[in-house]
PyMOL Python script that loads the backbone (N, CA, C, O; Angstrom):
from pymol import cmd

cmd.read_pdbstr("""\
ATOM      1  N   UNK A   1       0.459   7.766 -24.230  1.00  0.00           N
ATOM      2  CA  UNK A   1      -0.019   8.974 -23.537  1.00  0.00           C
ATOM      3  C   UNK A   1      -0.277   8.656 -22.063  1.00  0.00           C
ATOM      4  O   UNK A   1       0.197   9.371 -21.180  1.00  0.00           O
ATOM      5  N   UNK A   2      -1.050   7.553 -21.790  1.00  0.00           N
ATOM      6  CA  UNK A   2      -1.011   7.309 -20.207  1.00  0.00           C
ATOM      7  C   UNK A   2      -0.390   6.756 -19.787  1.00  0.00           C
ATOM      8  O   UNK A   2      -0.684   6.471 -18.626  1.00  0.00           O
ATOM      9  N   UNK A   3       1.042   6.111 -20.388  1.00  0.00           N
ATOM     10  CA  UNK A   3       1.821   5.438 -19.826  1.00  0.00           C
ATOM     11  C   UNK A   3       2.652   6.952 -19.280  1.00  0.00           C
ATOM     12  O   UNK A   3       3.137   7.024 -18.151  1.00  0.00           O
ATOM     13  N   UNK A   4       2.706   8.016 -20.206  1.00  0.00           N
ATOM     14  CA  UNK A   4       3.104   9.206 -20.060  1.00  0.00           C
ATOM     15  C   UNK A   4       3.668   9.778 -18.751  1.00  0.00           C
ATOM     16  O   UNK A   4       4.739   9.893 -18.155  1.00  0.00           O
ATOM     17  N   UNK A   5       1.958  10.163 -18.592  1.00  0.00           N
ATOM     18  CA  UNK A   5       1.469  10.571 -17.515  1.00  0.00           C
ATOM     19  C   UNK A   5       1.474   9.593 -16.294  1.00  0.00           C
ATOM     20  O   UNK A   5       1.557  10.084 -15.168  1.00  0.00           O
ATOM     21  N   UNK A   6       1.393   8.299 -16.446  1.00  0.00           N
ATOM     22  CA  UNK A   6       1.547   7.422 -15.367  1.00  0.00           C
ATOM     23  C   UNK A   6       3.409   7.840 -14.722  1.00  0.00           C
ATOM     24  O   UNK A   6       3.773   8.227 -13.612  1.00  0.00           O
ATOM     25  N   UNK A   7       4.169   7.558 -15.913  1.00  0.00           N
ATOM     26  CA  UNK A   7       5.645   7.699 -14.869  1.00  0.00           C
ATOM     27  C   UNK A   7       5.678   9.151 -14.760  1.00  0.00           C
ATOM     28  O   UNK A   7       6.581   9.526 -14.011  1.00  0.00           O
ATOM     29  N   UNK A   8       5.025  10.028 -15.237  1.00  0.00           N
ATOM     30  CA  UNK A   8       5.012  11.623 -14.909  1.00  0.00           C
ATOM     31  C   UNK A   8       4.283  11.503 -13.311  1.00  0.00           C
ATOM     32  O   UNK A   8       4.637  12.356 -12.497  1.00  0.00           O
ATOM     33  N   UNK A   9       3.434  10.617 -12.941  1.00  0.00           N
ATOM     34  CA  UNK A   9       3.107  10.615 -11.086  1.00  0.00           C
ATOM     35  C   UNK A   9       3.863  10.151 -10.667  1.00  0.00           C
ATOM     36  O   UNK A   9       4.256  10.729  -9.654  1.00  0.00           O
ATOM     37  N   UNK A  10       4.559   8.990 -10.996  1.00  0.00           N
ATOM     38  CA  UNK A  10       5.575   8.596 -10.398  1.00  0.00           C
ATOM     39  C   UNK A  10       6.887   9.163 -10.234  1.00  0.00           C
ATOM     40  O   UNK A  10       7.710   8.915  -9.353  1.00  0.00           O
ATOM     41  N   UNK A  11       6.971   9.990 -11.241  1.00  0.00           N
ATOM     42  CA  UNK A  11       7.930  10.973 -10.948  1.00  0.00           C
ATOM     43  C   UNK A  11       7.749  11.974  -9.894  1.00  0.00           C
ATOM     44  O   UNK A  11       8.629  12.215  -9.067  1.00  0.00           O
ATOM     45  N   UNK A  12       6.143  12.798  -9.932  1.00  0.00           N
ATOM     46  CA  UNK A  12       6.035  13.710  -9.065  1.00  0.00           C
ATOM     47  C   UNK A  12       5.854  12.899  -7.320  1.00  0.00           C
ATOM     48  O   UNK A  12       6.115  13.559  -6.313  1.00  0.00           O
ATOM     49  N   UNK A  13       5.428  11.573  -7.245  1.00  0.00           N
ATOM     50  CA  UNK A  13       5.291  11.196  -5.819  1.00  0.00           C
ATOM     51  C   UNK A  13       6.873  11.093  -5.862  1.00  0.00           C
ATOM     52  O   UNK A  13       7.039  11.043  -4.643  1.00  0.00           O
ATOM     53  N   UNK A  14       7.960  11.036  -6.306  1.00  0.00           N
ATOM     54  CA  UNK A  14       9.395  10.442  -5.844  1.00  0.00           C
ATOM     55  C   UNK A  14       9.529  11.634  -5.378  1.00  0.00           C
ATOM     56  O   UNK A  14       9.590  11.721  -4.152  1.00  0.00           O
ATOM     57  N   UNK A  15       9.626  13.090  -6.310  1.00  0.00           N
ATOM     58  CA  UNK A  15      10.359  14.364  -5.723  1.00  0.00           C
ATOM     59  C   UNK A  15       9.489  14.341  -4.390  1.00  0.00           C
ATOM     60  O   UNK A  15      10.129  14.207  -3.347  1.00  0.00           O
ATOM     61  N   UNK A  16       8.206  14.448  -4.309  1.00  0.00           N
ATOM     62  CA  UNK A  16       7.523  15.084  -3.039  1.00  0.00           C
ATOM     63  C   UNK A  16       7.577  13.993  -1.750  1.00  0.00           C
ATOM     64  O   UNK A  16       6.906  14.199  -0.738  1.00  0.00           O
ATOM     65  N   UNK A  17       8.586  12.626  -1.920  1.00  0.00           N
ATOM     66  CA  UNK A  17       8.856  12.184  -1.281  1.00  0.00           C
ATOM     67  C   UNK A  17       9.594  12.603  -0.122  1.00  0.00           C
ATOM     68  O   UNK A  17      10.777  12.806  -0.396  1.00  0.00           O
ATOM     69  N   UNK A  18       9.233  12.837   1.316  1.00  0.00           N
ATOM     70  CA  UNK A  18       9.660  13.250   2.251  1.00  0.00           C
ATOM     71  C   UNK A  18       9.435  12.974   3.457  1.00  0.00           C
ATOM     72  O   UNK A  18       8.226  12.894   3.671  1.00  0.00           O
ATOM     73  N   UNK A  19      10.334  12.713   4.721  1.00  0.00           N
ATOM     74  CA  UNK A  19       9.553  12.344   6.006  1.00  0.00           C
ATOM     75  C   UNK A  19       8.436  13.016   6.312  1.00  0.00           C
ATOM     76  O   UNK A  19       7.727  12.479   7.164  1.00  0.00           O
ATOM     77  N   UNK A  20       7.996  14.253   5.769  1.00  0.00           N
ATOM     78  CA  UNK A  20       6.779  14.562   6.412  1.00  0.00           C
ATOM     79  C   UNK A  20       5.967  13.715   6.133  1.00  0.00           C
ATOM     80  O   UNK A  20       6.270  13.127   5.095  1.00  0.00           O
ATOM     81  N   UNK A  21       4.557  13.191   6.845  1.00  0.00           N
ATOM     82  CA  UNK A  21       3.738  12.146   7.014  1.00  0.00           C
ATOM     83  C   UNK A  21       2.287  12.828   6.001  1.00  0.00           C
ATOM     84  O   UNK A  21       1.459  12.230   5.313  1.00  0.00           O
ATOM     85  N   UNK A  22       2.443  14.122   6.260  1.00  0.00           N
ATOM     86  CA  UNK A  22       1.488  14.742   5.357  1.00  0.00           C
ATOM     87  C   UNK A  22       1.719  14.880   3.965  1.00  0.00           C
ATOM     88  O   UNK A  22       0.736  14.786   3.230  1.00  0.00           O
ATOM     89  N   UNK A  23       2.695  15.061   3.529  1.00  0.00           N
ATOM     90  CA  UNK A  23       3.193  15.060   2.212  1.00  0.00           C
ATOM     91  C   UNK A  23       3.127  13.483   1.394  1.00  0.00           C
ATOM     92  O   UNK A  23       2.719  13.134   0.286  1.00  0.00           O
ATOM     93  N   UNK A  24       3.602  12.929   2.286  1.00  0.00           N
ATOM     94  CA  UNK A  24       3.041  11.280   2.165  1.00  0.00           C
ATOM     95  C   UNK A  24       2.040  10.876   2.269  1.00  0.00           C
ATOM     96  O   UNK A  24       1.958  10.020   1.388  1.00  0.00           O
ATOM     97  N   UNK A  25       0.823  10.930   2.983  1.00  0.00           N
ATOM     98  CA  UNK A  25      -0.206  10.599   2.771  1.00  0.00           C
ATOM     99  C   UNK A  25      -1.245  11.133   1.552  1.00  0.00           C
ATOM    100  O   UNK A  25      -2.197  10.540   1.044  1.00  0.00           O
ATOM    101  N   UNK A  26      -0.717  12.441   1.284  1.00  0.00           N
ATOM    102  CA  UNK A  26      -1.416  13.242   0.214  1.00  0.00           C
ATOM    103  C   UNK A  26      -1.147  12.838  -1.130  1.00  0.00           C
ATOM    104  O   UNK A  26      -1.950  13.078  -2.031  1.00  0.00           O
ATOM    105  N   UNK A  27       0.250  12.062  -1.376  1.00  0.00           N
ATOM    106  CA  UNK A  27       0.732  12.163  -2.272  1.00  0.00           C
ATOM    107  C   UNK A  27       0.031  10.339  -2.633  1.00  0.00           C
ATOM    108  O   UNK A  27      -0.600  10.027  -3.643  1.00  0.00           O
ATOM    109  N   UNK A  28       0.374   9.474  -1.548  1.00  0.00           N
ATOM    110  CA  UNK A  28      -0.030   8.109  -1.952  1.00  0.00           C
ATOM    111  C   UNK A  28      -1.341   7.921  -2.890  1.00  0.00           C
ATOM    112  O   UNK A  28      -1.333   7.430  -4.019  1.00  0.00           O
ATOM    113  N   UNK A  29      -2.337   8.357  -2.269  1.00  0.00           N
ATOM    114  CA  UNK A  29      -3.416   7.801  -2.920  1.00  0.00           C
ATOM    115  C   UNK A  29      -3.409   8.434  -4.358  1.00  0.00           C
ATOM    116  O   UNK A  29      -3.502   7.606  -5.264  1.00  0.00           O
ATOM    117  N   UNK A  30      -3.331   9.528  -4.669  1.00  0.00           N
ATOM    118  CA  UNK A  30      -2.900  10.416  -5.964  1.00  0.00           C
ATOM    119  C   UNK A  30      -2.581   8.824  -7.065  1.00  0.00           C
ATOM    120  O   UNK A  30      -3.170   8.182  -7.934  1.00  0.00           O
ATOM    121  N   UNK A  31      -0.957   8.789  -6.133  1.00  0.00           N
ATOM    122  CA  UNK A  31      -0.336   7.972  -6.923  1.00  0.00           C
ATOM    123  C   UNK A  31      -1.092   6.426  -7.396  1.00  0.00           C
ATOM    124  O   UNK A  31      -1.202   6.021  -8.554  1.00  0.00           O
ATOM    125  N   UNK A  32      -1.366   6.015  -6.659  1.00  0.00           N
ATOM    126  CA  UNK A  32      -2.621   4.483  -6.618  1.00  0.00           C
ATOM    127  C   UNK A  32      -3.446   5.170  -7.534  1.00  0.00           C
ATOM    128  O   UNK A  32      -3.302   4.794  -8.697  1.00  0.00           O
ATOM    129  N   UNK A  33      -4.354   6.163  -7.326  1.00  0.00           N
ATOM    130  CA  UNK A  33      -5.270   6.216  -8.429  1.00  0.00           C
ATOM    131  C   UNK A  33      -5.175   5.956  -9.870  1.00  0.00           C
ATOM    132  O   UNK A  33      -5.944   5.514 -10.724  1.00  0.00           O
ATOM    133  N   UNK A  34      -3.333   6.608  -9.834  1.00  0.00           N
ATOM    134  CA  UNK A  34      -3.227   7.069 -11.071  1.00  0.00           C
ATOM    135  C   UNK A  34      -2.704   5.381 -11.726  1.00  0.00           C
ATOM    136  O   UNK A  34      -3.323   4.908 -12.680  1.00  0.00           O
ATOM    137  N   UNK A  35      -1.929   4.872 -11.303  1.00  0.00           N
ATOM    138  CA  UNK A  35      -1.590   3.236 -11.123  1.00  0.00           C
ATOM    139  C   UNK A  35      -3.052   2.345 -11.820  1.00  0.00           C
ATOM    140  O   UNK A  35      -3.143   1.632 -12.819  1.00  0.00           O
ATOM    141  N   UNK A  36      -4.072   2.766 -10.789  1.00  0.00           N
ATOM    142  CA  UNK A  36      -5.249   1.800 -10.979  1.00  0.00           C
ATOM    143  C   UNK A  36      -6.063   2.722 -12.438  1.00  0.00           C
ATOM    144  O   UNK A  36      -7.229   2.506 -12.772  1.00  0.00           O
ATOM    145  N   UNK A  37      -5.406   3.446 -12.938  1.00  0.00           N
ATOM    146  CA  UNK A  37      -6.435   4.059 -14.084  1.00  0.00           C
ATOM    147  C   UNK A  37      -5.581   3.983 -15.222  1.00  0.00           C
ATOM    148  O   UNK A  37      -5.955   4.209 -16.373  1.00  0.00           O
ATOM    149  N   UNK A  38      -4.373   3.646 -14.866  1.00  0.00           N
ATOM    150  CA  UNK A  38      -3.353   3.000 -15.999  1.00  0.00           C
ATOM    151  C   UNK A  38      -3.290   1.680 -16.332  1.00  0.00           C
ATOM    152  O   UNK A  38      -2.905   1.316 -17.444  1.00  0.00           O
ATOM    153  N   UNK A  39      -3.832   0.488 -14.968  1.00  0.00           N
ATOM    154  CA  UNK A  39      -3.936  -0.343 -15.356  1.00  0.00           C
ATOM    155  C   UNK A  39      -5.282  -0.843 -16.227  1.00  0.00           C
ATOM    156  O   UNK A  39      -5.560  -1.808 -16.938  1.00  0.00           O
ATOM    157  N   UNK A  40      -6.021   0.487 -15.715  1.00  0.00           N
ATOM    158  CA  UNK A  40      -7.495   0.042 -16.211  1.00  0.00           C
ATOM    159  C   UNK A  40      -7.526  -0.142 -18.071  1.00  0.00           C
ATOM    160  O   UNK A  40      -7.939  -1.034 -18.811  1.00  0.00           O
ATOM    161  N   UNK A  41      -6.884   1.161 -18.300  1.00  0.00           N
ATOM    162  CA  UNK A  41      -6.312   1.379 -19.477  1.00  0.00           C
ATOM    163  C   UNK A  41      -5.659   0.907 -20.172  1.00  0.00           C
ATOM    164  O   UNK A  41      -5.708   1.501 -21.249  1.00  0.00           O
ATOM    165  N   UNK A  42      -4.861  -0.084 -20.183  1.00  0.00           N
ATOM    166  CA  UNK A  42      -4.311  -1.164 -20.279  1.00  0.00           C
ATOM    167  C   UNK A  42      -5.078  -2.423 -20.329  1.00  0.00           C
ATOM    168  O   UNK A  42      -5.261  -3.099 -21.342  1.00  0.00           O
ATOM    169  N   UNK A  43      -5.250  -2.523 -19.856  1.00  0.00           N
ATOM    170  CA  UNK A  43      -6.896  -3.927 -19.928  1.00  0.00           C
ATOM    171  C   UNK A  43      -7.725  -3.523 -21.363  1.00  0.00           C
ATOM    172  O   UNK A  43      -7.764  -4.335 -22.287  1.00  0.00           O
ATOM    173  N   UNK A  44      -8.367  -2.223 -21.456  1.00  0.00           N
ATOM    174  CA  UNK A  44      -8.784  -2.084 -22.426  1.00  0.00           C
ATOM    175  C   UNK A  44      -8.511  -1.916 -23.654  1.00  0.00           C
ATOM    176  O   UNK A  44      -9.227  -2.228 -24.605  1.00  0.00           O
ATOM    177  N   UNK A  45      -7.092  -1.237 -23.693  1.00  0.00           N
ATOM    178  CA  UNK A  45      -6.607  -1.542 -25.067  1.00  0.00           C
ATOM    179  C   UNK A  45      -6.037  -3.058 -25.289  1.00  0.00           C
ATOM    180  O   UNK A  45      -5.924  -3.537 -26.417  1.00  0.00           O
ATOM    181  N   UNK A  46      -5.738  -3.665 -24.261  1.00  0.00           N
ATOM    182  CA  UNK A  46      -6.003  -5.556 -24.677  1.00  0.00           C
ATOM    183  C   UNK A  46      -6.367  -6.026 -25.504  1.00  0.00           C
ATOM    184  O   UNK A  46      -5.960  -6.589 -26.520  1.00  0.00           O
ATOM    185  N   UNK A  47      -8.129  -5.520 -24.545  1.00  0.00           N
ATOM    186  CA  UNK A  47      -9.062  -6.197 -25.129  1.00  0.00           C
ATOM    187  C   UNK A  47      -9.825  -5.849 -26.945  1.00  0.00           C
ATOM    188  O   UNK A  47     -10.547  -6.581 -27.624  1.00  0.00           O
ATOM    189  N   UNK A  48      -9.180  -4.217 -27.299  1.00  0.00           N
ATOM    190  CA  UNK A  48      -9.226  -3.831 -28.038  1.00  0.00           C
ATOM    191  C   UNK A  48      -8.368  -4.581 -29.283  1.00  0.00           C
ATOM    192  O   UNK A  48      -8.776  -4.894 -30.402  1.00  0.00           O
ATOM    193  N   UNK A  49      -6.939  -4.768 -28.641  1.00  0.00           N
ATOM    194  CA  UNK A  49      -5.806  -5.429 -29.514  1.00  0.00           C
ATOM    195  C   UNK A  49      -6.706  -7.166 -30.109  1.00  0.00           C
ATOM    196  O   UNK A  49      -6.998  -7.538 -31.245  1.00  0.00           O
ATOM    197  N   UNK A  50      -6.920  -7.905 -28.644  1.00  0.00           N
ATOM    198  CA  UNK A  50      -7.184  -8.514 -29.097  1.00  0.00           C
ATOM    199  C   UNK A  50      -8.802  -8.945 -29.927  1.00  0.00           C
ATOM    200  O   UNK A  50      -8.905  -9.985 -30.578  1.00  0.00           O
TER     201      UNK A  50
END
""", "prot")
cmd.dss("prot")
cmd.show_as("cartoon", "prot")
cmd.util.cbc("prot")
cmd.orient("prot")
């Protein structure tokens, strides 16, 4: 499910990829968040596995 949604941002930062500088800046951190709450998520089912 959040791996899901993780390449579902990565999908939406690629389309809204554009020279505008605003569209890019809006879109980056989005994307990082979503990165750093997938990896977080990931750590925990680890630690769950293991």
């Amino acid at each position: 499910m959040t791996l899901c949604l993780f390449f579902f941002c990565v999908f939406l930062s690629l389309q809204y990829s554009s020279p505008t500088e605003k569209i890019a800046t809006s879109t980056l951190p989005v994307f990082f968040y979503s990165f750093g709450t997938f990896l977080c998520n990931l750590s925990i089912h680890m630690i769950y596995i293991i």
